[in-house]
mmCIF file as gemmi writes it, N, C-alpha and C atoms, coordinates in Angstrom:
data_model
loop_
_atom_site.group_PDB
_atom_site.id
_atom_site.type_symbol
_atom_site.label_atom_id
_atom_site.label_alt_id
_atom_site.label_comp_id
_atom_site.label_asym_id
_atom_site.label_entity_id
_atom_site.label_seq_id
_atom_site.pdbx_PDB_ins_code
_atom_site.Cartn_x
_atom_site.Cartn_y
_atom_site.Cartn_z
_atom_site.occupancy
_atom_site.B_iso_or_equiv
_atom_site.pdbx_formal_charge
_atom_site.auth_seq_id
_atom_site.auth_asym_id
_atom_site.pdbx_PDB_model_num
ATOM 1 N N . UNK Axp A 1 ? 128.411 77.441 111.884 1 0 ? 1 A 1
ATOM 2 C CA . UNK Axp A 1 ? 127.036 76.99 111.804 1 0 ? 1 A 1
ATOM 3 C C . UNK Axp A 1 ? 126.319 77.782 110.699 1 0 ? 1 A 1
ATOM 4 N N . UNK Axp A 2 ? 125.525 77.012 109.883 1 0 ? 2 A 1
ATOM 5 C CA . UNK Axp A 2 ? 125.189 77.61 108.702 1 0 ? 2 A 1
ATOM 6 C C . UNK Axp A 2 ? 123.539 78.228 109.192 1 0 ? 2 A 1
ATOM 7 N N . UNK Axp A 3 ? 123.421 79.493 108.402 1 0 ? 3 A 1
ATOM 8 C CA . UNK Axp A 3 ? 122.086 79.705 108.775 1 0 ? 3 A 1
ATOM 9 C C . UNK Axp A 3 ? 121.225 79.189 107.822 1 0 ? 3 A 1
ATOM 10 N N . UNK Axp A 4 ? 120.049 78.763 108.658 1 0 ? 4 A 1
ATOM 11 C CA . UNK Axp A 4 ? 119.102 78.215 107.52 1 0 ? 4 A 1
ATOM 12 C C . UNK Axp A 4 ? 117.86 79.515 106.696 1 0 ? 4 A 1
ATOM 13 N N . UNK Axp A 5 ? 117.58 78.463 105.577 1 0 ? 5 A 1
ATOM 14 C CA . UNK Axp A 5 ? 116.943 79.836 104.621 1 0 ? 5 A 1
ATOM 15 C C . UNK Axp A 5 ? 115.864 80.327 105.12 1 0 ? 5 A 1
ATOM 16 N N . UNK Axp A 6 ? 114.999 79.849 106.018 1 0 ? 6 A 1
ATOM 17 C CA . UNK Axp A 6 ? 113.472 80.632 106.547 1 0 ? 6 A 1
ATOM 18 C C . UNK Axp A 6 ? 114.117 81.846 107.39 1 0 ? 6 A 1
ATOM 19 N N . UNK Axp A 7 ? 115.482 81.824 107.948 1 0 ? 7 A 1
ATOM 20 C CA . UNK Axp A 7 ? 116.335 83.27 108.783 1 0 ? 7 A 1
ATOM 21 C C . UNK Axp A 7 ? 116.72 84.246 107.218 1 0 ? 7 A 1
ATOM 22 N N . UNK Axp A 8 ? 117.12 83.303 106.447 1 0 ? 8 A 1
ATOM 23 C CA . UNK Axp A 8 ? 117.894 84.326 105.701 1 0 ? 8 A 1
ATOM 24 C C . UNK Axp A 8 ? 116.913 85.266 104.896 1 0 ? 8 A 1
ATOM 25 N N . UNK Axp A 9 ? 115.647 84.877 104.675 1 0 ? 9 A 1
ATOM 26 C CA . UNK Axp A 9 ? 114.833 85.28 104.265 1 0 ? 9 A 1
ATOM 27 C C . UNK Axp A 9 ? 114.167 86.465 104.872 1 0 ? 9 A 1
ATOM 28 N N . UNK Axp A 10 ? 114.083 85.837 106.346 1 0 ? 10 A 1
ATOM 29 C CA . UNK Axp A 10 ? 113.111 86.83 107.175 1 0 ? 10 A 1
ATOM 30 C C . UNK Axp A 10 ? 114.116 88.068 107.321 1 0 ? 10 A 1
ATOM 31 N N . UNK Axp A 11 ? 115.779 87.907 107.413 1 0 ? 11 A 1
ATOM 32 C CA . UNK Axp A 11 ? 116.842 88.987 107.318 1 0 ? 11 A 1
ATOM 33 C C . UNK Axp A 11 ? 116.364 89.767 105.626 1 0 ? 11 A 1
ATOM 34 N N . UNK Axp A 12 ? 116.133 89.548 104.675 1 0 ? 12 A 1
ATOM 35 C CA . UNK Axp A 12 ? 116.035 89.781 103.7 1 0 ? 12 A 1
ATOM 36 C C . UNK Axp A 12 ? 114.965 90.968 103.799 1 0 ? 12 A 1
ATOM 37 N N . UNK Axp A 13 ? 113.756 90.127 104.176 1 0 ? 13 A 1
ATOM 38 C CA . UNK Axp A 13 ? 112.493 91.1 104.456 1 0 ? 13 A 1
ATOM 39 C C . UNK Axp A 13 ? 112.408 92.146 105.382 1 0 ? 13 A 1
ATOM 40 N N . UNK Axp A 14 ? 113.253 92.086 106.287 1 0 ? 14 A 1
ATOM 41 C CA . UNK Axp A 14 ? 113.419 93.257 107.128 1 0 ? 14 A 1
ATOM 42 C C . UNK Axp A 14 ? 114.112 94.215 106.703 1 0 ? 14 A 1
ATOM 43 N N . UNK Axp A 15 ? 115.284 94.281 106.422 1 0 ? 15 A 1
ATOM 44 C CA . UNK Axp A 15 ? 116.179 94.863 105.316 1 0 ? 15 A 1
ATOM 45 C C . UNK Axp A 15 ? 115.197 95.817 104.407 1 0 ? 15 A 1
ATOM 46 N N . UNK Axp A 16 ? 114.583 95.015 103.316 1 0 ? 16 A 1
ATOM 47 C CA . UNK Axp A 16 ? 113.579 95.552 102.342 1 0 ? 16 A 1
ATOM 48 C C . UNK Axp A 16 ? 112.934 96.382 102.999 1 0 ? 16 A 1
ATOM 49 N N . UNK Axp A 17 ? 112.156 96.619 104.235 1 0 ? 17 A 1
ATOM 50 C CA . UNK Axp A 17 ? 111.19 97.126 104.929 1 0 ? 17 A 1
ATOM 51 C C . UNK Axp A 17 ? 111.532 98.323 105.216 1 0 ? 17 A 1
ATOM 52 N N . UNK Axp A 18 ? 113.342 98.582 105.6 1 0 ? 18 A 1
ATOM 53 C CA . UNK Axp A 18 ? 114.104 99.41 105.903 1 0 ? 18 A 1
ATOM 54 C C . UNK Axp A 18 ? 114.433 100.413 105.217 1 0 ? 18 A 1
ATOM 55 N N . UNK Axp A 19 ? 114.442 99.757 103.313 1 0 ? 19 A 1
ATOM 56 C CA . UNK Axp A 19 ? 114.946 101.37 102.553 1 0 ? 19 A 1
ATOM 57 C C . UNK Axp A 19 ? 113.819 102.264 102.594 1 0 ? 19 A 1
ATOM 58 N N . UNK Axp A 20 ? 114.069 102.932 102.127 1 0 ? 20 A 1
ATOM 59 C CA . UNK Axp A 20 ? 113.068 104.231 101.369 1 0 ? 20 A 1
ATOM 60 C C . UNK Axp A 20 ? 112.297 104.074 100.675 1 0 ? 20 A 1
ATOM 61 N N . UNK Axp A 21 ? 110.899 104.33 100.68 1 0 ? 21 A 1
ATOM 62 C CA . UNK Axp A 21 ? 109.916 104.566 99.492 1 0 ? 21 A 1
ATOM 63 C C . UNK Axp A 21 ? 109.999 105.168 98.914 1 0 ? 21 A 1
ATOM 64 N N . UNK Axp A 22 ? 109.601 104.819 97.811 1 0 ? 22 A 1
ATOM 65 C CA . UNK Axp A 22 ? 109.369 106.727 96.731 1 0 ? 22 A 1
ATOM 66 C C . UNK Axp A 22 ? 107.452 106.046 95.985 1 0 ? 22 A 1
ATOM 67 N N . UNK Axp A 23 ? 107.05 107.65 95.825 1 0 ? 23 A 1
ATOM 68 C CA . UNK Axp A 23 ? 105.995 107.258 95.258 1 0 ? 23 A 1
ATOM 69 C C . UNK Axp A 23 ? 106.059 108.027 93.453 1 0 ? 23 A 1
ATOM 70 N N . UNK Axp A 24 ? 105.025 107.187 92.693 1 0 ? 24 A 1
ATOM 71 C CA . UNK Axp A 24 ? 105.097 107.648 91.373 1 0 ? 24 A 1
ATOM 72 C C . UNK Axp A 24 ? 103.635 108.614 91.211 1 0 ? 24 A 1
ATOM 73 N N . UNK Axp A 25 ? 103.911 109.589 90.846 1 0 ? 25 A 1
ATOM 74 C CA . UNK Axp A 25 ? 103.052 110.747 91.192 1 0 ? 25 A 1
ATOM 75 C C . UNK Axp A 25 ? 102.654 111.016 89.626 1 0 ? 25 A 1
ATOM 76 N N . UNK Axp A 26 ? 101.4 110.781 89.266 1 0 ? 26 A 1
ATOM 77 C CA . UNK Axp A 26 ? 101.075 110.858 87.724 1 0 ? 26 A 1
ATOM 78 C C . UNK Axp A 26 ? 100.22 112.469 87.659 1 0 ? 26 A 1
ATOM 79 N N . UNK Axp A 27 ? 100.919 112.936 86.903 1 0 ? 27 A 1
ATOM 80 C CA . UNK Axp A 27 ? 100.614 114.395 86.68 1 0 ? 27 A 1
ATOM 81 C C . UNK Axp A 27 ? 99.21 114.374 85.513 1 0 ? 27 A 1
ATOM 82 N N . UNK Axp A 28 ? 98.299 115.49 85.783 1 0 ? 28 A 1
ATOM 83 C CA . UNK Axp A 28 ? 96.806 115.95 84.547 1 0 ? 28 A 1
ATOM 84 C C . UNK Axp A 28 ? 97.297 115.723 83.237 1 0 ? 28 A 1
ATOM 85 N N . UNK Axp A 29 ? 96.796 115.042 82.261 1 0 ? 29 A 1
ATOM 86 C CA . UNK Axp A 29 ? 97.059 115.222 81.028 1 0 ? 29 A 1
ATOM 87 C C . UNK Axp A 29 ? 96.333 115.434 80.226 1 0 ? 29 A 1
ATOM 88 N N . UNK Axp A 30 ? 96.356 116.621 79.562 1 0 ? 30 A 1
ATOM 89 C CA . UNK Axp A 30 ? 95.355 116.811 79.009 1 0 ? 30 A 1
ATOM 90 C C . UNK Axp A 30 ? 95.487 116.603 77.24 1 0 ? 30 A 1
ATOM 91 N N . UNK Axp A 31 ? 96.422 115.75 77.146 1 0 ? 31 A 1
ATOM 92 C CA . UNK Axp A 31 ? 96.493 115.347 75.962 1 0 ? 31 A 1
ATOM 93 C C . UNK Axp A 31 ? 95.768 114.055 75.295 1 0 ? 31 A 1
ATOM 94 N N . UNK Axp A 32 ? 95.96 112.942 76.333 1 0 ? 32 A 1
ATOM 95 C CA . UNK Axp A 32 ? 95.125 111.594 76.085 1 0 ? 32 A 1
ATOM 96 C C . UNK Axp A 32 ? 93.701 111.555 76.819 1 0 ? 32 A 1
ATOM 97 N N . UNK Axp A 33 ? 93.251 110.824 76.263 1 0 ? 33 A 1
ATOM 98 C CA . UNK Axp A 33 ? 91.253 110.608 76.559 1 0 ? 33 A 1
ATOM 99 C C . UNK Axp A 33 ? 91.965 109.874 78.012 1 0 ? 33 A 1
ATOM 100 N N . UNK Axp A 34 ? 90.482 109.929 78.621 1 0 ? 34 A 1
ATOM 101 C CA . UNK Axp A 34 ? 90.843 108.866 79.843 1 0 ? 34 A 1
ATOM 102 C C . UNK Axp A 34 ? 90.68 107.582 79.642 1 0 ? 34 A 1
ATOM 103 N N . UNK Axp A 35 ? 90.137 106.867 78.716 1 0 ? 35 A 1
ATOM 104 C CA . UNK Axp A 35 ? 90.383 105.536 78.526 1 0 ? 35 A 1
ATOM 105 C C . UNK Axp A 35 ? 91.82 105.392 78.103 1 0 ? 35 A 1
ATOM 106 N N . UNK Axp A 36 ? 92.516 106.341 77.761 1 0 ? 36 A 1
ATOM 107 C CA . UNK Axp A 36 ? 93.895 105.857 77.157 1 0 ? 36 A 1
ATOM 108 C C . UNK Axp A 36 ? 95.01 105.749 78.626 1 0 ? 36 A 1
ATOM 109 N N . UNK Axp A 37 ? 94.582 106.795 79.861 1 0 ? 37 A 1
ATOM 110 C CA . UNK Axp A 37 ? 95.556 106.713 81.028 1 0 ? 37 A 1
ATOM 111 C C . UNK Axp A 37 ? 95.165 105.547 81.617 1 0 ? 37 A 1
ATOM 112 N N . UNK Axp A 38 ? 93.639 105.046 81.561 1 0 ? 38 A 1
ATOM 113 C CA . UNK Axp A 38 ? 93.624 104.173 83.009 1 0 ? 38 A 1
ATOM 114 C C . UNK Axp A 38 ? 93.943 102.918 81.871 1 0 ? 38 A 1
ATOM 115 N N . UNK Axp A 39 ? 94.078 103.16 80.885 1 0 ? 39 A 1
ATOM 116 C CA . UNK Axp A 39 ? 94.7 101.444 80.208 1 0 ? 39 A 1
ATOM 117 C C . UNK Axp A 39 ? 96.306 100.917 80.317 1 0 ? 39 A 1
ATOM 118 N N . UNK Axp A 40 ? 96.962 102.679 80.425 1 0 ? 40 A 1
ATOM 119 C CA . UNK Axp A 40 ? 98.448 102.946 80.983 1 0 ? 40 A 1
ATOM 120 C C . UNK Axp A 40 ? 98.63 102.164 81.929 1 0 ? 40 A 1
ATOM 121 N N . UNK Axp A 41 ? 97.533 102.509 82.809 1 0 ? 41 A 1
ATOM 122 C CA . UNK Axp A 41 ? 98.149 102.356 84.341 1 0 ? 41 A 1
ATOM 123 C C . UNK Axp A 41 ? 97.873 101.236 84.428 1 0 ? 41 A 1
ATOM 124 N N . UNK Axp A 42 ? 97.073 100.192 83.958 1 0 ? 42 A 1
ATOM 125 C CA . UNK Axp A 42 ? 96.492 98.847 83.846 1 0 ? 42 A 1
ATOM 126 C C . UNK Axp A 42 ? 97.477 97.866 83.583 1 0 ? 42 A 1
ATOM 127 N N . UNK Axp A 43 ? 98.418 98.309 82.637 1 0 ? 43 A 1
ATOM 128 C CA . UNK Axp A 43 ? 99.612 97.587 81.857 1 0 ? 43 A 1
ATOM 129 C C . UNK Axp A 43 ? 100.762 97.87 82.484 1 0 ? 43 A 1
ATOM 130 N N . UNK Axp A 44 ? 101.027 99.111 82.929 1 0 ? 44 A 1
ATOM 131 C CA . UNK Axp A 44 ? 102.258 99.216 83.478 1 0 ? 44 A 1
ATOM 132 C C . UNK Axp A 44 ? 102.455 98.651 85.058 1 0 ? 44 A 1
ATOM 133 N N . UNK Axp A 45 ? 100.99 99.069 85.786 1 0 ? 45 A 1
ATOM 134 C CA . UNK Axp A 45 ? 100.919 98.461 87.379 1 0 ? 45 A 1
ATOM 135 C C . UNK Axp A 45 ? 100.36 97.544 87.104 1 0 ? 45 A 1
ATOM 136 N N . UNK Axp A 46 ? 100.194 96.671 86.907 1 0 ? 46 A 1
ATOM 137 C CA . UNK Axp A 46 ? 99.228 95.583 86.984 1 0 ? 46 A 1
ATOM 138 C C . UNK Axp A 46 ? 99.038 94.704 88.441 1 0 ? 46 A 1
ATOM 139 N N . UNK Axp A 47 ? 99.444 95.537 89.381 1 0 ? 47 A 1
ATOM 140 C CA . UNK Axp A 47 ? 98.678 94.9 90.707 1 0 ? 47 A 1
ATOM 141 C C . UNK Axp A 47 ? 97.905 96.099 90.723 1 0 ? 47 A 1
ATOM 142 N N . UNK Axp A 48 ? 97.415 96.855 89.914 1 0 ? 48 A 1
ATOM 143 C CA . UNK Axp A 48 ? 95.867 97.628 89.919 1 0 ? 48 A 1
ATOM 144 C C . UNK Axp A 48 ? 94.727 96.961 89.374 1 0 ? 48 A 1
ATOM 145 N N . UNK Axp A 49 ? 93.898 97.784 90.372 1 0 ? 49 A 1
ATOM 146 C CA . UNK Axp A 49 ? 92.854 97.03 89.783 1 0 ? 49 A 1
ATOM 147 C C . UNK Axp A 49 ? 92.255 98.175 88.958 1 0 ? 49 A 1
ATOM 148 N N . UNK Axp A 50 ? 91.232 97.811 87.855 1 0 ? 50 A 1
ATOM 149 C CA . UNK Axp A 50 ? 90.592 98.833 87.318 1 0 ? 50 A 1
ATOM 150 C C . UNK Axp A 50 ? 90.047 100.007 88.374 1 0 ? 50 A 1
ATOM 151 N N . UNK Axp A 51 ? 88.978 99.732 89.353 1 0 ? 51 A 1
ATOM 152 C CA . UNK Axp A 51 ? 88.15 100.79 90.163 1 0 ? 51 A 1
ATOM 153 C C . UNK Axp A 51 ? 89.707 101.636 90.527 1 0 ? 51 A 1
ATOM 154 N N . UNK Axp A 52 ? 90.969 101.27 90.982 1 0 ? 52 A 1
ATOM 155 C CA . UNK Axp A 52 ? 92.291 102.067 91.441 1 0 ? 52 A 1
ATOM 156 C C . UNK Axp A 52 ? 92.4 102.616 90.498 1 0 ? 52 A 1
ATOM 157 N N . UNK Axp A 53 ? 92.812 102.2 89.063 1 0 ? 53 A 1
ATOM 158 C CA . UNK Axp A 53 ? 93.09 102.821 87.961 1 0 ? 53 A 1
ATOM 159 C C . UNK Axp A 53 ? 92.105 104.248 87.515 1 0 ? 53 A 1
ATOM 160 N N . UNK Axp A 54 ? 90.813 104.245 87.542 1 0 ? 54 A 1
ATOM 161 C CA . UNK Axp A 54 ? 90.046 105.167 87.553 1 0 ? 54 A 1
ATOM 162 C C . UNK Axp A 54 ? 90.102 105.933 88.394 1 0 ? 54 A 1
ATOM 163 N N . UNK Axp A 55 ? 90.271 105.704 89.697 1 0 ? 55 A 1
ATOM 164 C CA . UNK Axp A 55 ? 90.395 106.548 90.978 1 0 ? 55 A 1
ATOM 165 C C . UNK Axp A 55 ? 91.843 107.205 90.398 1 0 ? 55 A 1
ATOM 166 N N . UNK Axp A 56 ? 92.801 106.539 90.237 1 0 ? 56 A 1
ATOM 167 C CA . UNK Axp A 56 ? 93.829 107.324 90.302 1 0 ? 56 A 1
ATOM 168 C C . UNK Axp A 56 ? 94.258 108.844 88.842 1 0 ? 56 A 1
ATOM 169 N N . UNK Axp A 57 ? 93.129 108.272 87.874 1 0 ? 57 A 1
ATOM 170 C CA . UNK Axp A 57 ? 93.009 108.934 86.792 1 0 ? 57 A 1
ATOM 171 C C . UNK Axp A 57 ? 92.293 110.31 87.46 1 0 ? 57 A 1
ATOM 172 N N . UNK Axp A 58 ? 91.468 109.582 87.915 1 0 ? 58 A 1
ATOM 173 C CA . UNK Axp A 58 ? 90.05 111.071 88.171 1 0 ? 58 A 1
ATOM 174 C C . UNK Axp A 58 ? 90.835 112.278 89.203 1 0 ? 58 A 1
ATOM 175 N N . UNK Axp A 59 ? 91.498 111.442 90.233 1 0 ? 59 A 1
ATOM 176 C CA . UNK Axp A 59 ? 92.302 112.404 90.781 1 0 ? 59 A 1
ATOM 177 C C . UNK Axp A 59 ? 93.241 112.973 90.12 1 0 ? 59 A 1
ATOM 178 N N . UNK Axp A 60 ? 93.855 112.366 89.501 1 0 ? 60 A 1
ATOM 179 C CA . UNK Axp A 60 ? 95.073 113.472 88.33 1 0 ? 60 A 1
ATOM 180 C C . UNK Axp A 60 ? 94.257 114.647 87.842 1 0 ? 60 A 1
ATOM 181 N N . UNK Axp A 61 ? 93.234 114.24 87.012 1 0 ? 61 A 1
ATOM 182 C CA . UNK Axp A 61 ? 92.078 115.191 86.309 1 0 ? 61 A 1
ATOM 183 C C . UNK Axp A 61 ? 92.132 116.025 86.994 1 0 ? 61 A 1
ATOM 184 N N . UNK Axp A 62 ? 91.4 116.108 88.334 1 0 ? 62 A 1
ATOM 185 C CA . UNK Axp A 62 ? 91.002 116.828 89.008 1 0 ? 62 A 1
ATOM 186 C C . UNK Axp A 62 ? 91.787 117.395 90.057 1 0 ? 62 A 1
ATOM 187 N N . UNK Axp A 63 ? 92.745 117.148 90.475 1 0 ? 63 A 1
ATOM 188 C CA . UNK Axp A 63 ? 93.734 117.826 91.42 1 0 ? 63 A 1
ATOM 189 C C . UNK Axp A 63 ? 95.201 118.016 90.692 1 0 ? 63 A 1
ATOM 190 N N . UNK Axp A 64 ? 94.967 117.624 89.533 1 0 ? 64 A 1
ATOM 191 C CA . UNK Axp A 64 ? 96.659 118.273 88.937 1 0 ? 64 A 1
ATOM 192 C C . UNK Axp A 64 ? 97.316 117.065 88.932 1 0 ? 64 A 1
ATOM 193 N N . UNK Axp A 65 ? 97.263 115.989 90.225 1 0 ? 65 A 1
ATOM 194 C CA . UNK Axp A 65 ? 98.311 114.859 90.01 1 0 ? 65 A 1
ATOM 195 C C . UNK Axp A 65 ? 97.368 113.964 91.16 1 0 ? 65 A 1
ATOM 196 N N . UNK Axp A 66 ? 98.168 112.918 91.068 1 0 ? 66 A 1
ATOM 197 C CA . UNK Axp A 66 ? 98.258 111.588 91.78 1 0 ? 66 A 1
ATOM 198 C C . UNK Axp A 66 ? 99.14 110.809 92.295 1 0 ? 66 A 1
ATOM 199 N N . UNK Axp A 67 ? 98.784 110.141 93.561 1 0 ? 67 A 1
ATOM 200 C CA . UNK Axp A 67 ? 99.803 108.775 93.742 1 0 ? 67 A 1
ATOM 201 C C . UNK Axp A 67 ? 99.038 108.206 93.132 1 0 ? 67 A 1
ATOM 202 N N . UNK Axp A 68 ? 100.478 107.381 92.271 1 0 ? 68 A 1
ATOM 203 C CA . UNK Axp A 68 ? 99.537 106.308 92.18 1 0 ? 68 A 1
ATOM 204 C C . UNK Axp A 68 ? 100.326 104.744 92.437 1 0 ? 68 A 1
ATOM 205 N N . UNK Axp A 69 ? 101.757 104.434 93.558 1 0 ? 69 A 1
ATOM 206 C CA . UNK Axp A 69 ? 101.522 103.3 94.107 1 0 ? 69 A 1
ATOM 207 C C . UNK Axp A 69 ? 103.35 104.117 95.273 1 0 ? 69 A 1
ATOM 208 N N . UNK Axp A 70 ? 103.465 103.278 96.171 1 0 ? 70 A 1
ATOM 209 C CA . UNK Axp A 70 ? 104.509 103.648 96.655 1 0 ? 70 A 1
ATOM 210 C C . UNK Axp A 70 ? 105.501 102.371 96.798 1 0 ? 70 A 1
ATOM 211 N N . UNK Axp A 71 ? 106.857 102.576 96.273 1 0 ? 71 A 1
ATOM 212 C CA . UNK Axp A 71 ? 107.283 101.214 96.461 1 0 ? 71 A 1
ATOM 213 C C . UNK Axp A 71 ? 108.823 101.776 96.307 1 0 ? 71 A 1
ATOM 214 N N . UNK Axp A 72 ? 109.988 100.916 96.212 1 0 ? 72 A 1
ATOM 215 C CA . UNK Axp A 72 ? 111.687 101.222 96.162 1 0 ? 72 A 1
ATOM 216 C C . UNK Axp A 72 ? 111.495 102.301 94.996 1 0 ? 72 A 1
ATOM 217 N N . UNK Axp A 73 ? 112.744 102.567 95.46 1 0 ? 73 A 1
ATOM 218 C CA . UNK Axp A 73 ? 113.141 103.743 94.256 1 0 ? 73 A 1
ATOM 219 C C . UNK Axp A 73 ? 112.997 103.176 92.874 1 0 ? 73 A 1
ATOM 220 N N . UNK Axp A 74 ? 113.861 101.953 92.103 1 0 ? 74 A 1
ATOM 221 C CA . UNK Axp A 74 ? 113.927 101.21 91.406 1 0 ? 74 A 1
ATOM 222 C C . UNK Axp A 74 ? 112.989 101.167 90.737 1 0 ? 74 A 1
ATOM 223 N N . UNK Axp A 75 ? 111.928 100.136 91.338 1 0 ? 75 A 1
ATOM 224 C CA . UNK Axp A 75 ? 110.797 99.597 91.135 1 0 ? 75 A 1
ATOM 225 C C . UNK Axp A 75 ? 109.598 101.325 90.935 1 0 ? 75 A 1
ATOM 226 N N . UNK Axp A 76 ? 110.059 102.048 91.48 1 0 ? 76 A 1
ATOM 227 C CA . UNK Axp A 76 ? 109.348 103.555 91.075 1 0 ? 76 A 1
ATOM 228 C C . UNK Axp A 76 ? 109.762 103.978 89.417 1 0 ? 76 A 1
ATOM 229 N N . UNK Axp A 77 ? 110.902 104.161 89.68 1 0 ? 77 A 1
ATOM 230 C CA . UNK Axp A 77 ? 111.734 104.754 88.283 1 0 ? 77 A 1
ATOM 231 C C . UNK Axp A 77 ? 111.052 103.761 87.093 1 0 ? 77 A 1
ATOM 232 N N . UNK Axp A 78 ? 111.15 102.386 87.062 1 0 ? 78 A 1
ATOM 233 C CA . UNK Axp A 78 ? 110.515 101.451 86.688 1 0 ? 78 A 1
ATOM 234 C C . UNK Axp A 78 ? 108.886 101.467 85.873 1 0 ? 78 A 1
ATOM 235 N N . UNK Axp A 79 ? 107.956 101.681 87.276 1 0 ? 79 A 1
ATOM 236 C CA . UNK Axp A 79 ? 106.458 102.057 86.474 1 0 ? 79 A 1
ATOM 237 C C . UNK Axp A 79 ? 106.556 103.29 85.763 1 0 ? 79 A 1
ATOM 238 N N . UNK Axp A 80 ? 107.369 104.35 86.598 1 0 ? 80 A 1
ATOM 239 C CA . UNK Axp A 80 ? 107.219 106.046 85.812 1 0 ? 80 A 1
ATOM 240 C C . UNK Axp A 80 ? 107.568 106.003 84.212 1 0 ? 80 A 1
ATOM 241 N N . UNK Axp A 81 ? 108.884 105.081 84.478 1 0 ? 81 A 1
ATOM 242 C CA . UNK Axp A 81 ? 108.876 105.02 82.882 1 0 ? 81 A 1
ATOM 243 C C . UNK Axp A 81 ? 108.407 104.361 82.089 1 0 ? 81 A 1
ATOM 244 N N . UNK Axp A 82 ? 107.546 103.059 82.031 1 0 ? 82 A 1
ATOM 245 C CA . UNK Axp A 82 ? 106.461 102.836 81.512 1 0 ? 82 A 1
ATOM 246 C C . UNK Axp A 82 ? 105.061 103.62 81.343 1 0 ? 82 A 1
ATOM 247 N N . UNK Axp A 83 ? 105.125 104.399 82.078 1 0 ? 83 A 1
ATOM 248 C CA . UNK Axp A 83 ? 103.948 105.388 82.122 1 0 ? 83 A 1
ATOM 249 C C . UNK Axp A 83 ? 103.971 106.502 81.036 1 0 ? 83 A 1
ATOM 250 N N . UNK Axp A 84 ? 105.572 106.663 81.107 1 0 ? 84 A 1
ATOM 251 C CA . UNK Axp A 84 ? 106.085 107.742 79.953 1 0 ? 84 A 1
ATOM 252 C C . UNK Axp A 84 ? 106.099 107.664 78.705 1 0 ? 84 A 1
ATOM 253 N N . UNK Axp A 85 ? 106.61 105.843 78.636 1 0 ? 85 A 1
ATOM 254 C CA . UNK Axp A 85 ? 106.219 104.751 77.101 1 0 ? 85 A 1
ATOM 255 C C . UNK Axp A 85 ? 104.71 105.749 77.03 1 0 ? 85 A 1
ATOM 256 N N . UNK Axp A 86 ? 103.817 105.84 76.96 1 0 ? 86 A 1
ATOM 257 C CA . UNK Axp A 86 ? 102.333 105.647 77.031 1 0 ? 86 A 1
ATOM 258 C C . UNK Axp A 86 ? 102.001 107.179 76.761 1 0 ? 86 A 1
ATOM 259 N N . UNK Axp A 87 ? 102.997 108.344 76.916 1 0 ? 87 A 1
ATOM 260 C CA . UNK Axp A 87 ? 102.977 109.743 76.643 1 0 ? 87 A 1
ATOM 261 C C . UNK Axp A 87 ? 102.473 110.316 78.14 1 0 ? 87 A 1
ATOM 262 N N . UNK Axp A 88 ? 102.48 109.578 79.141 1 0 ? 88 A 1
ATOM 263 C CA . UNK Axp A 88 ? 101.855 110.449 80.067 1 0 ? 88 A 1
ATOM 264 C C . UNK Axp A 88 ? 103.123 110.742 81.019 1 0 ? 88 A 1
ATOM 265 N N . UNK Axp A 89 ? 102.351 112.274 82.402 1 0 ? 89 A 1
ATOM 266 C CA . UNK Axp A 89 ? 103.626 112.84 82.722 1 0 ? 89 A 1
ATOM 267 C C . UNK Axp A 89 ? 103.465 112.242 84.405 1 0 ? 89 A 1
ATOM 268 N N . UNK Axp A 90 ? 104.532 112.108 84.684 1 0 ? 90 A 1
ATOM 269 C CA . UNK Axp A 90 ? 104.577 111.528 85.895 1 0 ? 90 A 1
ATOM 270 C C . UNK Axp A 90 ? 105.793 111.764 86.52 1 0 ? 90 A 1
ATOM 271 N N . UNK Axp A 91 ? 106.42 111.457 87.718 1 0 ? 91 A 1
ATOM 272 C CA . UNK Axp A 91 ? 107.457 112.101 88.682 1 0 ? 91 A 1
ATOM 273 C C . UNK Axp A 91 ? 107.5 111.091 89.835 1 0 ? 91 A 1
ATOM 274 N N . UNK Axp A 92 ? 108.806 110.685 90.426 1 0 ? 92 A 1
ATOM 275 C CA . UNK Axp A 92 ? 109.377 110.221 91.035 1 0 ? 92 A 1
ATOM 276 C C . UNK Axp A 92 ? 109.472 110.483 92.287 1 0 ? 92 A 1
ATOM 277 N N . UNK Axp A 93 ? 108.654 110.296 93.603 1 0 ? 93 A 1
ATOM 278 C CA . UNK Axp A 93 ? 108.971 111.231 95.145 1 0 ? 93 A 1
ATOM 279 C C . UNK Axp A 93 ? 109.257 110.668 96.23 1 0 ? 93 A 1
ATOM 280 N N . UNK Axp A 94 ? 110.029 111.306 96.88 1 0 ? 94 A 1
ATOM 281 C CA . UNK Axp A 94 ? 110.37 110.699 97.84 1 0 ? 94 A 1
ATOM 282 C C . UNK Axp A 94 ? 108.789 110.218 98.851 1 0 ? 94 A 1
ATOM 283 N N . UNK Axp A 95 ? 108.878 109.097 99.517 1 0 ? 95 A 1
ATOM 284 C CA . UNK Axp A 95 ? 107.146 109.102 100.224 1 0 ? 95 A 1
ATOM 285 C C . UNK Axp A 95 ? 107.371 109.544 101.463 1 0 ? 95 A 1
């Protein structure tokens, strides 16, 4: 009996739910203006919204670093290194 795709799917999504997060942790930079990080983070996450993007800047500024999204390892390694394209410093964590 074949399973149908609305099971194989919902098996899919549970699965997903199951690995590990990691979060991308964007470190102070005090090399680029802040219009240049939150335009980073604009292009590279783009399920941010600007007001996140600023929030997540101001906290780097000001506390040394940031989350700034939590998702698979992959998909982590992924934004960090677009972030890095852009000169900024950022890190990979387990969540």
């Amino acid at each position: 009996m074949a399973i149908q795709q609305p099971q194989i799917d919902t098996i899919i999504e549970e699965r997903l739910r199951m690995l590990p997060r990691y979060v991308v942790m964007l470190h102070n930079d005090e090399f680029h203006d802040m219009d240049h990080v939150v335009r980073a983070l604009l292009q590279t996450i783009q399920s941010l919204s600007v007001d996140e993007a600023i929030r997540i800047m101001l906290t780097a500024h000001q506390q040394g670093q940031a989350p700034v999204i939590t998702c698979l390892r992959e998909t982590a390694e992924f934004y960090c290194a677009g972030l890095e394209r852009y000169g900024l410093d950022c890190t990979v964590e387990p969540a």
